[in-house]
C-alpha positions as CSV (number, residue, x, y, z in Angstrom):
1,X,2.1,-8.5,-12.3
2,X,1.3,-11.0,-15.0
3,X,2.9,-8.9,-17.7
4,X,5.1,-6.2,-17.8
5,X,6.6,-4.1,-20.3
6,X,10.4,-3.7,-20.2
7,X,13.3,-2.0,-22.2
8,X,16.1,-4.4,-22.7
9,X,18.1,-6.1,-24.9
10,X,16.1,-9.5,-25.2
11,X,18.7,-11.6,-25.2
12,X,20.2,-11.0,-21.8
13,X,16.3,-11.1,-20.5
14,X,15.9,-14.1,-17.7
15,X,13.0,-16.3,-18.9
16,X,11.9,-19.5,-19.2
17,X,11.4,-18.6,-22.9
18,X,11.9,-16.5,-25.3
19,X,10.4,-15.8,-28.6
20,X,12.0,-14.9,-31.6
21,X,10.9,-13.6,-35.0
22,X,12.1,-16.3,-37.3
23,X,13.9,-17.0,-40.4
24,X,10.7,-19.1,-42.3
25,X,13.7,-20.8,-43.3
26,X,16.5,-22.7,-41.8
27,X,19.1,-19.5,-41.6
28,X,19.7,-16.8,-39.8
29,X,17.7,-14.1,-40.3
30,X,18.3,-10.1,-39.2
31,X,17.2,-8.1,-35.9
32,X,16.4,-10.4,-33.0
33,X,17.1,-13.6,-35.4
34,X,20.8,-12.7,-35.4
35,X,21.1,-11.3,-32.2
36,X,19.8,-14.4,-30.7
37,X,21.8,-17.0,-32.6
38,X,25.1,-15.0,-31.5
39,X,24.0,-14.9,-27.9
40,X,23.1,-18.2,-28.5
41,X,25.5,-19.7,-29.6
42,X,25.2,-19.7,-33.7
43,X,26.7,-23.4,-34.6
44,X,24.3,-25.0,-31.4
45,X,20.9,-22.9,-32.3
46,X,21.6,-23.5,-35.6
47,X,22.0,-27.6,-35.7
48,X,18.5,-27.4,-33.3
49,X,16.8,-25.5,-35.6
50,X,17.6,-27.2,-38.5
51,X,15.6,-30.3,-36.8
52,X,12.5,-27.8,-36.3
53,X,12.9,-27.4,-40.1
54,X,10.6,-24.4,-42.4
55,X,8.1,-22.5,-40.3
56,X,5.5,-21.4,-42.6
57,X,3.6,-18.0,-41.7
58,X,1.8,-18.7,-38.2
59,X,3.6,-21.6,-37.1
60,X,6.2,-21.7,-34.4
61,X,8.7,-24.4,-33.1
62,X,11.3,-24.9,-29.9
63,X,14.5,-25.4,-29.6
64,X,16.5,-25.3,-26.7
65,X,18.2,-21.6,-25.2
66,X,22.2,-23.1,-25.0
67,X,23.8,-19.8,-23.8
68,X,21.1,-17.7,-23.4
69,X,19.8,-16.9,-19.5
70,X,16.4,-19.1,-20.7
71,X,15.5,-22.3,-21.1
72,X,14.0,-22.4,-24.6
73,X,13.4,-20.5,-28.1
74,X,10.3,-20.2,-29.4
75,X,10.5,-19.8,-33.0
76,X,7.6,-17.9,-34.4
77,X,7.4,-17.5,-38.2
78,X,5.2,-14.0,-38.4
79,X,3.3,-12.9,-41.3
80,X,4.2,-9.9,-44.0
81,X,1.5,-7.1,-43.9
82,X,-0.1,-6.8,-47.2
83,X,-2.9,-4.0,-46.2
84,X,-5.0,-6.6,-43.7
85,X,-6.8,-8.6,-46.4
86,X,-5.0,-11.7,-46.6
87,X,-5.5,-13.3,-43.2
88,X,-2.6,-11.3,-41.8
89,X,-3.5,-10.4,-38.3
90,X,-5.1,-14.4,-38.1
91,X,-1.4,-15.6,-39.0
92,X,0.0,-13.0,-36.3
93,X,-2.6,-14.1,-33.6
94,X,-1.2,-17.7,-34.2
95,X,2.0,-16.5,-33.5
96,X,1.1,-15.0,-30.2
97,X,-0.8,-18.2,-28.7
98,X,1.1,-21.0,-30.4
99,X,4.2,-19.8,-28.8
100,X,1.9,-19.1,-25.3
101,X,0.7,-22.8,-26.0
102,X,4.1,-23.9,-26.6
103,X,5.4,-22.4,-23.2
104,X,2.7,-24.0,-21.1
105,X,3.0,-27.2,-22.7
106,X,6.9,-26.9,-22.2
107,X,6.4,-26.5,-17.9
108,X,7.4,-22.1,-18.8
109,X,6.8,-19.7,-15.9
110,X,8.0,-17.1,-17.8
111,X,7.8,-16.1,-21.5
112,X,9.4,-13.1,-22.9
113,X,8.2,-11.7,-26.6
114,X,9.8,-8.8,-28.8
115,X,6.1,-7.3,-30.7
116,X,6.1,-9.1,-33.5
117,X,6.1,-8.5,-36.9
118,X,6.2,-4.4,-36.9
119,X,9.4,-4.5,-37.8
120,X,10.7,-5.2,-41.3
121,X,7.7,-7.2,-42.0
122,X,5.1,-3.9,-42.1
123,X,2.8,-4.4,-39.4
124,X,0.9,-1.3,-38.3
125,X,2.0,-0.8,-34.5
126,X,-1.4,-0.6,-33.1
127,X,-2.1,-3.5,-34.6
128,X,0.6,-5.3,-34.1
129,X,0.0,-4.1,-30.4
130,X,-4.2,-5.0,-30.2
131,X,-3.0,-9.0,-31.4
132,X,-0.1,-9.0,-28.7
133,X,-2.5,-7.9,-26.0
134,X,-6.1,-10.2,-27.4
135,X,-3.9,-12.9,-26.9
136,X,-1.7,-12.0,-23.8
137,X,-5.6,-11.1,-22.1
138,X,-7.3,-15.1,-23.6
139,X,-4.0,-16.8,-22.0
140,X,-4.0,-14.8,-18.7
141,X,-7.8,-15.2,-18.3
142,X,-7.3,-19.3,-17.6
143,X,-3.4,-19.8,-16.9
144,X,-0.5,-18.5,-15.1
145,X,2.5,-17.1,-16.3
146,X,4.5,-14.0,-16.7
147,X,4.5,-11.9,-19.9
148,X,7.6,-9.7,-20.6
149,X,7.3,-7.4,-24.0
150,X,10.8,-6.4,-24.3
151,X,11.4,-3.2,-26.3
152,X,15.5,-2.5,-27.3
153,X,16.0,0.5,-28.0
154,X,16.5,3.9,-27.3
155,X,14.2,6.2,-24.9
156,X,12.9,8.1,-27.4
157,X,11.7,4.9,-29.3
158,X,7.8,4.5,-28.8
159,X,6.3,1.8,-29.9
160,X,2.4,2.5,-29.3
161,X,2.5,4.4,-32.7
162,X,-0.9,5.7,-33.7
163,X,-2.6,5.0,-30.9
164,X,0.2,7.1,-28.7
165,X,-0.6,9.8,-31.1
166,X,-4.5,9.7,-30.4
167,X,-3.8,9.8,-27.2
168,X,-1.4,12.7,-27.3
169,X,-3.6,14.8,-29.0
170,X,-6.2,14.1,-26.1
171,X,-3.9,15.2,-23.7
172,X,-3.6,18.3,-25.8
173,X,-6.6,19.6,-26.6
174,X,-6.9,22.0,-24.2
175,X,-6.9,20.3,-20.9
176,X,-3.7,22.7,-19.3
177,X,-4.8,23.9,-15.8
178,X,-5.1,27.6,-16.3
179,X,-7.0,27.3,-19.8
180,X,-9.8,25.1,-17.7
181,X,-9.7,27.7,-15.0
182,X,-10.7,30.6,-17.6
183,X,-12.8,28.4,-19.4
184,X,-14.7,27.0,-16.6
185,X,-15.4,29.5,-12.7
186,X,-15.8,27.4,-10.1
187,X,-18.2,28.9,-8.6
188,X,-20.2,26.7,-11.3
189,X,-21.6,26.3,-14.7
190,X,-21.8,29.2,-17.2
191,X,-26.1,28.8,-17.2
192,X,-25.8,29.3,-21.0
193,X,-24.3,26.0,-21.5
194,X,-26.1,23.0,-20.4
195,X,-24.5,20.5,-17.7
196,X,-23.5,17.3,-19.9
197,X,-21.6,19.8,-22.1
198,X,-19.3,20.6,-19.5
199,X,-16.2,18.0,-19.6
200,X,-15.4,15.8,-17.2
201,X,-11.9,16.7,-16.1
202,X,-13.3,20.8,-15.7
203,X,-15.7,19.8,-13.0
204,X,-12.6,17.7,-11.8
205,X,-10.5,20.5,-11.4
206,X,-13.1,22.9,-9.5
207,X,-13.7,19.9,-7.2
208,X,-9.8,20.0,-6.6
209,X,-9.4,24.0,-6.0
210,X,-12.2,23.1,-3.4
211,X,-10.9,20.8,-1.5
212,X,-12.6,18.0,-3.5
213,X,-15.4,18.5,-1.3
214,X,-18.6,16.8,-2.8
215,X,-21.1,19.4,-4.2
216,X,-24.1,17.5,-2.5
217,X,-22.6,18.0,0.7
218,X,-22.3,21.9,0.5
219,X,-24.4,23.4,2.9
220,X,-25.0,20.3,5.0
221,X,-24.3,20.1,8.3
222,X,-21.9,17.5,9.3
223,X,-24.1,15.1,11.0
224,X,-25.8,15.0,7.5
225,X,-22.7,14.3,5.6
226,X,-21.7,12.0,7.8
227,X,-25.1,9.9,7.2
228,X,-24.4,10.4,3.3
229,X,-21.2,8.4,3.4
230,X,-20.5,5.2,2.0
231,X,-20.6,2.2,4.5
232,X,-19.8,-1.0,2.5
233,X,-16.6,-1.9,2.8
234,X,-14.6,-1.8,-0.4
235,X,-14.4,-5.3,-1.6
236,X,-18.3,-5.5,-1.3
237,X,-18.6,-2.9,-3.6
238,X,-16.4,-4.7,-6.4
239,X,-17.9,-7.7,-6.1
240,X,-21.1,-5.9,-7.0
241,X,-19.8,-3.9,-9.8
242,X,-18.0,-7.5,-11.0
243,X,-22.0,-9.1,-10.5
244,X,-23.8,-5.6,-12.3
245,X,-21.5,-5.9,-15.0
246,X,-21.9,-9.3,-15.4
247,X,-18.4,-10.2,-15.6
248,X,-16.4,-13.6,-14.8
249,X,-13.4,-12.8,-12.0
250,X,-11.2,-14.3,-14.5
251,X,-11.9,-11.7,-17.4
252,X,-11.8,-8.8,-14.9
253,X,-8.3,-9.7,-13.0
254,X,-6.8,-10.2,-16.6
255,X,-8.1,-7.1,-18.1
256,X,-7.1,-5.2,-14.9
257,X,-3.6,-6.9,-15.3
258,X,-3.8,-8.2,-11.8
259,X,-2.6,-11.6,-10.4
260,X,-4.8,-14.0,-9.5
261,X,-3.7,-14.4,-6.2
262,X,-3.6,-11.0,-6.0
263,X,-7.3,-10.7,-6.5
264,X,-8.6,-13.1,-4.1
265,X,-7.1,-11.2,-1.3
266,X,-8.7,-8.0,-2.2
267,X,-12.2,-9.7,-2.5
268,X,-11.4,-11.2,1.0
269,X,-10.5,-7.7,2.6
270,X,-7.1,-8.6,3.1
271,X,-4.9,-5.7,0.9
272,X,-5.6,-1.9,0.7
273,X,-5.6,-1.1,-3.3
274,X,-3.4,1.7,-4.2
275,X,-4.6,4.1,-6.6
276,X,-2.9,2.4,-9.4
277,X,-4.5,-0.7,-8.9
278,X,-8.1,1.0,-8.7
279,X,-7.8,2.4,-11.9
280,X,-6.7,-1.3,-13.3
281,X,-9.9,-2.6,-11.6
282,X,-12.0,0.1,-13.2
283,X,-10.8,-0.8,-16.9
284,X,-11.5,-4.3,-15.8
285,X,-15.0,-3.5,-14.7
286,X,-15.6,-1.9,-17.8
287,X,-17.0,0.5,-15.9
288,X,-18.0,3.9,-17.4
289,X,-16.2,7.4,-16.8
290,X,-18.5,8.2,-13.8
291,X,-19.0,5.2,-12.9
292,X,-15.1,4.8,-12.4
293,X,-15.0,8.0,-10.7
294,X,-17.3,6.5,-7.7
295,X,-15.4,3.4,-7.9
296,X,-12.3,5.8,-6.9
297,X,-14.3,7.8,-4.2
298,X,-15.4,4.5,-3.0
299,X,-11.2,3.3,-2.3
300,X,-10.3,6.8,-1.4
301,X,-8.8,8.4,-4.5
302,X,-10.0,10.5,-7.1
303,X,-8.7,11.6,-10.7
304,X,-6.6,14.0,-10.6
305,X,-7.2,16.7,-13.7
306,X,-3.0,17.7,-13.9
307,X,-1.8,13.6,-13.5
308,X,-0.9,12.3,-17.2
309,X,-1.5,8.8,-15.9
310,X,-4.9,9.7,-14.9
311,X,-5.6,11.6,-18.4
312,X,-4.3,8.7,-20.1
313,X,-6.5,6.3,-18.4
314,X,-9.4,8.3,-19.2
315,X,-8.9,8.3,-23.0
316,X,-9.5,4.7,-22.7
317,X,-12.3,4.9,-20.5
318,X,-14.1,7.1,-22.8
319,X,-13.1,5.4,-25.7
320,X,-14.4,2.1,-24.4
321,X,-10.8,0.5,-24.6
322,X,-10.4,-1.7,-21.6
323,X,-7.2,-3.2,-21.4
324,X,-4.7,-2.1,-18.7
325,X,-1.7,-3.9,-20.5
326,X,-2.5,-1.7,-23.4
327,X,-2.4,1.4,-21.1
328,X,1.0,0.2,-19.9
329,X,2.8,0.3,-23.5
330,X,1.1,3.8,-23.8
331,X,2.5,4.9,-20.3
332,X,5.7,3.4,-20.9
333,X,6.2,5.9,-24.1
334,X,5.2,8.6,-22.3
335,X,7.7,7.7,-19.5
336,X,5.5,6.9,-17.1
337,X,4.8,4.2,-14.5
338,X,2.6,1.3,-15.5
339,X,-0.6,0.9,-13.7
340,X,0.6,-2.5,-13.1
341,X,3.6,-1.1,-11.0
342,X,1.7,0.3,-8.2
């Protein structure tokens, strides 16, 4: 997978390169600054960085790794939030794909970032986490090379901060099994309440107690569900969703979080997706709640109304967030598998 979210002590990470939130100036800062120059070797990184000289906000420069498991340090200088007015989240987007532009320039396979700047310098987590991902998604889309966002930390440290909570409170609101069972019969819709009303996940779960037998193919005799089926194979059918939705292959195999490589042999018919990697081609697609719902039924799967993953994925769905690296982070503080994984 092209990037991956991992908890780990950054400096004992194997990379190509690794980023750290620098000292503007030429001394050792706090946090990962410290941590690194000791792993480092202080006296070394120190003399190399000295040569690099003062990184103003947005700028970043390279020394080389000494005792670290890397090659090089990329040194990025990230902004101070001051409430989002004075070009903050421009100077943190630098960050992100001068050190990117760095690493490819440099001959880097591998980069590995701490998310910057929502530490001591303010940055609102979800914001801090919608720059890291823009410009993760840009670089992806038209080079190779794998991402690492390394969280230290303890388990109970999340780091998707509000939008964890949003997503939480989703989870929440009344989607337990047994309230969606009383709430909803499935022997079908109260007839005082209109159809669209009804959510999603409800006629989910009566589809489950079913058998997740299709309700257009109640009452038909076999030989006439049988005709109903889908034929096209399942590459055909994402290649068409990737032409409706008038996507590149590039922005749809970054989004999804998927390598390129990868890709091409599911367009050719030569992998079977897993679950996982359907709903990472769905966020890529764009594609709408129902829509991604056929896509499913189309590889085999469906959403499941009691998986946390699959919740999860729909919050973004319906909220028109298509990112699956953004999913990850949320999965990860939930404890979860990334889709990426699978």
């Amino acid at each position: 997978m092209p990037f991956q979210i991992i908890r780990a002590d950054i400096t004992k990470v194997k990379a190509d390169a690794i980023v750290n939130t620098a000292n503007p100036a030429v001394a050792i800062g706090g946090g990962v600054d410290s941590a690194l120059y000791k792993a480092a070797g202080e006296d070394k990184l120190l003399a190399a960085r000295e040569k690099v000289g003062v990184l103003e906000p947005g700028e970043v420069g390279i020394t080389p790794a000494f005792d670290l498991d890397a090659r090089y340090i990329i040194h990025a200088s990230g902004p101070w939030w001051e409430g989002g007015s004075h070009g903050e989240v421009e100077l943190l987007t630098q960050c992100y794909d001068r050190a990117l532009a760095l690493a490819l320039e440099n001959g880097c396979r591998s980069i590995a970032f701490p998310l910057l700047a929502t530490g001591t310098y303010g940055f609102p987590k979800r914001i801090g986490i919608e720059v890291a991902v823009s410009s993760f998604t840009r670089f992806l889309g038209e080079h190779e090379m794998e991402i690492y966002l390394v969280v230290f930390g303890e388990s109970a440290v999340r780091i998707s901060g509000e939008l964890g909570e949003e997503v939480r409170s989703f989870i929440d609101e009344d989607y337990e099994t047994e309230a969606l069972k009383e709430e909803y019969s499935c022997d079908g819709i109260p007839e005082d309440e209109p159809e669209k009303t009804v959510r999603p996940r409800a006629a989910m779960l009566c589809s489950t107690v079913a058998g997740a037998v299709p309700n257009q193919a109640l009452g038909m005799s076999l030989d006439a569900a049988l005709k109903d089926m889908y034929t096209d194979t399942f590459e055909k059918h994402l290649q068409q969703y990737i032409n409706k939705k008038g996507l590149k292959n590039s922005e749809v195999y970054a989004a999804a979080n998927i390598s390129k490589q990868y890709f091409s042999k599911l367009l050719k018919g030569q992998v079977k997706p897993s679950k996982e990697k359907v709903l990472a081609l769905a966020v890529g697609l764009r594609l709408n709640l129902d829509e991604a719902v056929d896509f499913l039924r189309l590889a085999g799967y469906a959403l499941s109304p009691v998986s946390q993953t699959d919740v999860i994925v729909e919050w973004f769905i319906t909220h028109g967030d298509y990112n699956v690296m953004k999913i990850d982070i949320v999965l990860f503080d939930y404890g979860l598998d990334p889709l990426s994984k699978g």
